[in-house]
C-alpha positions as CSV (number, residue, x, y, z in Angstrom):
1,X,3.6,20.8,14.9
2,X,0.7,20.1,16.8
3,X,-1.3,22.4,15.2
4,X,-0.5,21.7,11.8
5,X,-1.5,18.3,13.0
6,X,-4.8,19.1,13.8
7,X,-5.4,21.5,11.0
8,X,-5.0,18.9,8.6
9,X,-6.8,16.2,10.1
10,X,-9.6,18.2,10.3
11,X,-9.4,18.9,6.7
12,X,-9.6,15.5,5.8
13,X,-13.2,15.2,6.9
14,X,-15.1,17.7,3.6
15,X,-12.3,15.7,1.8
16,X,-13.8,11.9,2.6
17,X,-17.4,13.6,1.9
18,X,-16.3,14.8,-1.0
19,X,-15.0,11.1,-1.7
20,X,-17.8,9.6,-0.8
21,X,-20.3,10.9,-2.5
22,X,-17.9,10.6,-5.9
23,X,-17.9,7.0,-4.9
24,X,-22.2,6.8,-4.7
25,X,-22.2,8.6,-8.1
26,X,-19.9,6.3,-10.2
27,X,-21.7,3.2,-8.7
28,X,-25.1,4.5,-9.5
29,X,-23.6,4.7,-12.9
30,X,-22.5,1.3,-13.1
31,X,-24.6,-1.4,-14.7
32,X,-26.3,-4.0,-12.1
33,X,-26.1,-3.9,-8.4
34,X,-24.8,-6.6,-5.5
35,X,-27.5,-9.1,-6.7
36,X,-26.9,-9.0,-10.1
37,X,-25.3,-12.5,-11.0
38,X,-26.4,-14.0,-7.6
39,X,-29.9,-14.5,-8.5
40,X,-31.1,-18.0,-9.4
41,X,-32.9,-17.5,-12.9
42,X,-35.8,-19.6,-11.9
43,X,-36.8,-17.5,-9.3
44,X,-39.5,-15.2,-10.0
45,X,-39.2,-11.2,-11.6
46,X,-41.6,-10.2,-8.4
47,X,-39.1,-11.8,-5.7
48,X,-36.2,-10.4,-7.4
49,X,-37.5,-7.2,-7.4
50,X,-38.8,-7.3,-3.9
51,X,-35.6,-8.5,-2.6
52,X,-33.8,-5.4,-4.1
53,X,-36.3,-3.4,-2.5
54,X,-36.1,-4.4,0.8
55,X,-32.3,-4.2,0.5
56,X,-33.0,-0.7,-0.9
57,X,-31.1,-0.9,-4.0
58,X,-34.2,0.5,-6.2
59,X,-33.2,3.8,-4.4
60,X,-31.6,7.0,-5.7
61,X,-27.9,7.0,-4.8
62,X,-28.5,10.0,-2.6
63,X,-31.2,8.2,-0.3
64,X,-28.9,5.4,-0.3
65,X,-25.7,7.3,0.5
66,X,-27.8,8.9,3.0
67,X,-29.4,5.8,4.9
68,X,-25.5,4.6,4.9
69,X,-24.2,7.3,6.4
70,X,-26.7,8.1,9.3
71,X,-26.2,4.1,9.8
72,X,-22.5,5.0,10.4
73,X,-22.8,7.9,12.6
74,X,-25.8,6.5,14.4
75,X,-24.9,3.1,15.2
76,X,-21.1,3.1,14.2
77,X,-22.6,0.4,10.7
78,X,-20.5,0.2,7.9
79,X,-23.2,-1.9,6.1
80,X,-23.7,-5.3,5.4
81,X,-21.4,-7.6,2.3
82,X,-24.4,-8.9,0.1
83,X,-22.4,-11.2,-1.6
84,X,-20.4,-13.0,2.1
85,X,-23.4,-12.0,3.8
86,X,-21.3,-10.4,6.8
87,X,-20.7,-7.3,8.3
88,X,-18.6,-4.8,6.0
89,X,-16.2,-3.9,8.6
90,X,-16.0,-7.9,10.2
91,X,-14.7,-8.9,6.6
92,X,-12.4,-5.5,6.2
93,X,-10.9,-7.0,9.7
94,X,-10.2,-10.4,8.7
95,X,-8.1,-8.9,5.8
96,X,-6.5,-5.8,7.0
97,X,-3.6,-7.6,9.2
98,X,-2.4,-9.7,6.2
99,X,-2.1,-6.1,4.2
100,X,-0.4,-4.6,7.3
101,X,2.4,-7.4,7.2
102,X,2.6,-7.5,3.6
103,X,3.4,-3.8,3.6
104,X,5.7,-3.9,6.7
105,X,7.7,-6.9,5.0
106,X,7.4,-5.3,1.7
107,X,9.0,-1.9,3.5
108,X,11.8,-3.8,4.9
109,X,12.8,-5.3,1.4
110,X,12.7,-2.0,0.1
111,X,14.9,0.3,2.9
112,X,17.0,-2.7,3.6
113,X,17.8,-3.7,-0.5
114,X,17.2,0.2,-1.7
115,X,19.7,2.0,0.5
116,X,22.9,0.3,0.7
117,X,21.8,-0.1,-3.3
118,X,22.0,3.7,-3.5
119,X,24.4,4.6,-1.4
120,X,27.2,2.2,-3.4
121,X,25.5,3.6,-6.4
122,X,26.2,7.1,-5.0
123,X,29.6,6.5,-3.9
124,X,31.4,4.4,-6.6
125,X,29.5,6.3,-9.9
126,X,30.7,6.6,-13.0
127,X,31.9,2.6,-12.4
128,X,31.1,-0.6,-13.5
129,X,29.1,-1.4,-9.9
130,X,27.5,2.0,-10.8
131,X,26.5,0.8,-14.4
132,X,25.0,-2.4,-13.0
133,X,22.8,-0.7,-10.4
134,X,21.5,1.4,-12.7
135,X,20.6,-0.5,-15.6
136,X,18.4,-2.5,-12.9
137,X,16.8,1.0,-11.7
138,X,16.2,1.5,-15.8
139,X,14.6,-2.0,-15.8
140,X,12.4,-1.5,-13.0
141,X,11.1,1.7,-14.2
142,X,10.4,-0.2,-17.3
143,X,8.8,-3.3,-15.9
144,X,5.4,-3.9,-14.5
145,X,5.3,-5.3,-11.2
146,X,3.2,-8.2,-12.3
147,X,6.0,-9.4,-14.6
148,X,8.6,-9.9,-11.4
149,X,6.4,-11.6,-9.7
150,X,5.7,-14.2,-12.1
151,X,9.2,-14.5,-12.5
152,X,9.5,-14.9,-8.8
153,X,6.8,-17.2,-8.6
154,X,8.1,-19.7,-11.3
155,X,11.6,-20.0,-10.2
156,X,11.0,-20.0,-6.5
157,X,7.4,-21.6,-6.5
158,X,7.7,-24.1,-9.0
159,X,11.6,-25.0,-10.5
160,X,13.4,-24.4,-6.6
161,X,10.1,-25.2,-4.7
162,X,11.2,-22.8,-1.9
163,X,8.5,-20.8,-0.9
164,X,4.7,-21.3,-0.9
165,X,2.8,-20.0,-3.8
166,X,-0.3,-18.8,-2.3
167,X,-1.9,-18.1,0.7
168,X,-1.4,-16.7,3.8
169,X,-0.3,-19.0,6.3
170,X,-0.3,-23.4,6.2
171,X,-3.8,-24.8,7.0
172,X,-4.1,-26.8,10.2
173,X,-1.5,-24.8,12.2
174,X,-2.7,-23.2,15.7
175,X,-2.8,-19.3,15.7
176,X,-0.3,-18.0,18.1
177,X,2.6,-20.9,17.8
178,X,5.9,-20.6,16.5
179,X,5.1,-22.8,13.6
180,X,2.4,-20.3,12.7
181,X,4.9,-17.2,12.6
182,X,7.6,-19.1,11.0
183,X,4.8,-20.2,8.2
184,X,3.0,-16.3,7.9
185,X,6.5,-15.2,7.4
186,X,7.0,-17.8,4.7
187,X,4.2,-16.9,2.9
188,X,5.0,-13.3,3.3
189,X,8.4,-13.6,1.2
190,X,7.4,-13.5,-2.3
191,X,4.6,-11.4,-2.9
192,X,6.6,-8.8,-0.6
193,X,9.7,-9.1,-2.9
194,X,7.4,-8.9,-6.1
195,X,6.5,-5.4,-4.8
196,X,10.0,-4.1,-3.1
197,X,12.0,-5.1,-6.4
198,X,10.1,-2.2,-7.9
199,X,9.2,-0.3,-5.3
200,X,13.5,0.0,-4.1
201,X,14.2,2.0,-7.5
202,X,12.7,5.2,-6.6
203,X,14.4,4.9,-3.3
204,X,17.9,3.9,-5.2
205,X,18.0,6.9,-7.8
206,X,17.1,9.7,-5.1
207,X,19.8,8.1,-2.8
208,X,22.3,7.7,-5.9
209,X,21.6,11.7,-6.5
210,X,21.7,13.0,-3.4
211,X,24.9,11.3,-2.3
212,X,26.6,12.6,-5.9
213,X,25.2,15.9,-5.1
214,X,26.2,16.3,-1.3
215,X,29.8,14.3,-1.6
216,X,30.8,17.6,-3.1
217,X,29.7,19.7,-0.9
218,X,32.1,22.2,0.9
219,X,31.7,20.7,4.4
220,X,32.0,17.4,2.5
221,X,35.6,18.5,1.2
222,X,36.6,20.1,4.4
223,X,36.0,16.9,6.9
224,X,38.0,15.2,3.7
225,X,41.0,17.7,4.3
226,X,40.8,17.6,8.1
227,X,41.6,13.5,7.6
228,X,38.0,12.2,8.5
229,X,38.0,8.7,7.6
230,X,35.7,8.0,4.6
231,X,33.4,5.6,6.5
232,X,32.1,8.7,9.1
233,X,31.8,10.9,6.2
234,X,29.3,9.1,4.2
235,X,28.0,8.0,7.2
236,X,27.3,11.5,9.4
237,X,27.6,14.1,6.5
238,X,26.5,12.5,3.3
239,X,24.5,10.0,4.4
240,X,22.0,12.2,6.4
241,X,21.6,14.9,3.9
242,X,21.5,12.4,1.1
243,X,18.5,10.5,2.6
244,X,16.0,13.5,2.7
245,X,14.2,12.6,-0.6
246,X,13.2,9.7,0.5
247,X,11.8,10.9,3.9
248,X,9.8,13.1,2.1
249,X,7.6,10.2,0.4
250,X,8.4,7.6,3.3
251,X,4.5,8.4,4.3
252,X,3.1,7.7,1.1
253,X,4.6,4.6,0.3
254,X,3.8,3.1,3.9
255,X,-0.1,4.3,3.4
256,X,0.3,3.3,0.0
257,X,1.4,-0.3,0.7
258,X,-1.3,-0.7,3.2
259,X,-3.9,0.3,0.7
260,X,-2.8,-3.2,-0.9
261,X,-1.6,-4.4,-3.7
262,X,-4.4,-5.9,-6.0
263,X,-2.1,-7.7,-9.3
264,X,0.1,-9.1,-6.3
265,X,-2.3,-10.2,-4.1
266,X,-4.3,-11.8,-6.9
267,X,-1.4,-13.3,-8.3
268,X,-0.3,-15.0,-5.1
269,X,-3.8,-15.6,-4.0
270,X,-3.0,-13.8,-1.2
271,X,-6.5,-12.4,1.1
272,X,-5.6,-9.2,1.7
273,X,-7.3,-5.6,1.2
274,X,-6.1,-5.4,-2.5
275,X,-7.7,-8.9,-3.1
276,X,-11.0,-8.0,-1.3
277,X,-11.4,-4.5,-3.3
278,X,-10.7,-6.3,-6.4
279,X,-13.8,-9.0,-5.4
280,X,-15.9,-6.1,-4.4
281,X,-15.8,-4.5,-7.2
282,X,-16.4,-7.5,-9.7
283,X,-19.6,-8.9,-7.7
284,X,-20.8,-4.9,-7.6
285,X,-20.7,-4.9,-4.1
286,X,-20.4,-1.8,-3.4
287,X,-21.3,-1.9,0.8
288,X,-17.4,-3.5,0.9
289,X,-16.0,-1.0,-2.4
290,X,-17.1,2.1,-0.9
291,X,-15.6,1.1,2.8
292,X,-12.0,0.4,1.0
293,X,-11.9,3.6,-1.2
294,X,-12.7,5.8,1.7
295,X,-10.3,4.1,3.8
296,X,-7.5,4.1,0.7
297,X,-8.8,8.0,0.5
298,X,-8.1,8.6,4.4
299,X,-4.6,6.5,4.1
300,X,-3.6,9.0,1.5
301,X,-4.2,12.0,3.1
302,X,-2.5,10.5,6.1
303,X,0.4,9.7,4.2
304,X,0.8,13.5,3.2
305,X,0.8,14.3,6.9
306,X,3.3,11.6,7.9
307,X,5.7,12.3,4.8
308,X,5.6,16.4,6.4
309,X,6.2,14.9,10.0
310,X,9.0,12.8,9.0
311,X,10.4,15.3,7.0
312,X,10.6,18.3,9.5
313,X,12.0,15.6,12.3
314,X,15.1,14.5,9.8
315,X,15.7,18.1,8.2
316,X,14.8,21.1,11.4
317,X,15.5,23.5,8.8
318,X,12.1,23.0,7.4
319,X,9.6,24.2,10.4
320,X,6.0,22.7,10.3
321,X,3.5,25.4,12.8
């Protein structure tokens, strides 16, 4: 295990080169740069273009991708935001813990709505409960995620005015206070629902088919005609073997999650990762863009790892060296 580990860590370093230079080319191919839009139209042609080249951006895309990434190896620089005029990694920071509760609320919604979905799917199919379930997977596999949270926003934003409708926490509240976890946690609630309603129908239809599949199994029929009550049946037998699907992409929906979610955090105005990538990328500042898509590149890879990890802990049949 600990050498798989290490074996595929390593790989992912030619892999984020690989990324990253990708990343220099397709900017270098878009039109404009950071300043393009910033610029005060009074302001002389010569200034502009002196500006630009004391910023560097007249430069090949290999010179630039080269000065940026000595400046990272040499001095630990991620670059500079033209457009907030702060350090790269400084604004990355002030974002990255609202993504990483989003995702861990947005998880919860998803394991805690998605299993006992499935595993009532799973038992009781071929009924009306069954029926339901599944014409809300069908839905959800039909429906972009944008369109629940709108839903969610009107009718628990606006007609029952429940829970905030953008933001990340109340203004004026001191960090560390109960007030301010209670009001985090508020804010949390919709966007993260937005995403889980979707996200729980993968989760529901591999549960639903792997507890039709294993409930008739021959161990399954045994424990039945040795008088094991039906509760510790699906619970320690059906249950367990059931759930290894889901293991499998458990990674990649955690890395994915924390890679953000840009349609919900724009709807909800929320400032996280999703919301900053999405900004990047529409004032071309590509210091901030090329950060995010290397670190969504490394979360993926990650993800792969974990999913194997997870997978080889819940099934030791499968033997990771």
């Amino acid at each position: 295990m600990i050498k798989f580990t290490i074996r595929r860590l390593l790989i992912t370093f030619p892999q984020l080169i690989l990324l990253s230079v990708l990343v220099f080319i397709l900017a270098s191919l878009m039109p404009g740069d950071a300043l393009s839009g910033l610029i005060d139209p009074d302001i002389p042609r010569e200034q502009v273009e002196l500006m630009r080249e004391r910023l560097g951006l007249n430069n090949p895309w290999y010179i630039q991708y080269r000065d940026w990434v000595w400046a990272m190896v040499s001095e630990g620089d991620f670059g500079r935001s033209i457009f907030h005029q702060r350090p790269v990694m400084d604004l990355i920071g002030d974002r990255i813990w609202n993504t990483v509760w989003l995702s861990l609320m947005t998880v919860f919604f998803i394991y805690a709505i998605g299993l006992p979905l499935g595993l009532i799917s799973g038992r009781y199919n071929d009924t009306i409960t069954d029926s339901i379930i599944t014409g809300y997977t069908y839905l959800g596999f039909a429906t972009p995620t944008f369109v629940f949270a709108l839903v969610l926003l009107y009718l628990f934003g606006f007609v029952w005015p429940v829970f905030p409708t953008s933001g990340s926490v109340r203004a004026g509240i001191p960090p560390g206070s109960l007030d301010y976890v209670l009001s985090k946690i508020n804010h949390l609630v919709l966007p993260s629902l937005s995403v889980a309603l979707i996200g729980l129908v993968g989760t529901v239809q591999y549960l639903r088919s792997g507890v039709i599949e294993t409930k008739q199994k021959d161990y399954v029929i045994l424990a039945r005609s040795k008088g094991v009550k039906e509760g510790k049946i699906y619970s320690r037998h059906i249950f367990r073997n059931s759930i290894i699907p889901i293991a499998a992409f458990f990674g990649y929906e955690i890395t994915g999650l924390l890679g953000g979610s840009v349609i919900i955090e724009q709807i909800f105005g929320y400032p996280g990762m999703g919301r900053l990538f999405l900004e990047s990328i529409s004032t071309r500042d590509y210091s901030v863009a090329n950060v995010l898509i290397l670190f969504y590149g490394f979360l993926a890879i990650v993800g792969a790892l974990l999913s194997d990890i997870i997978l080889s802990i819940i099934d030791p049949r499968i033997r990771i060296k």
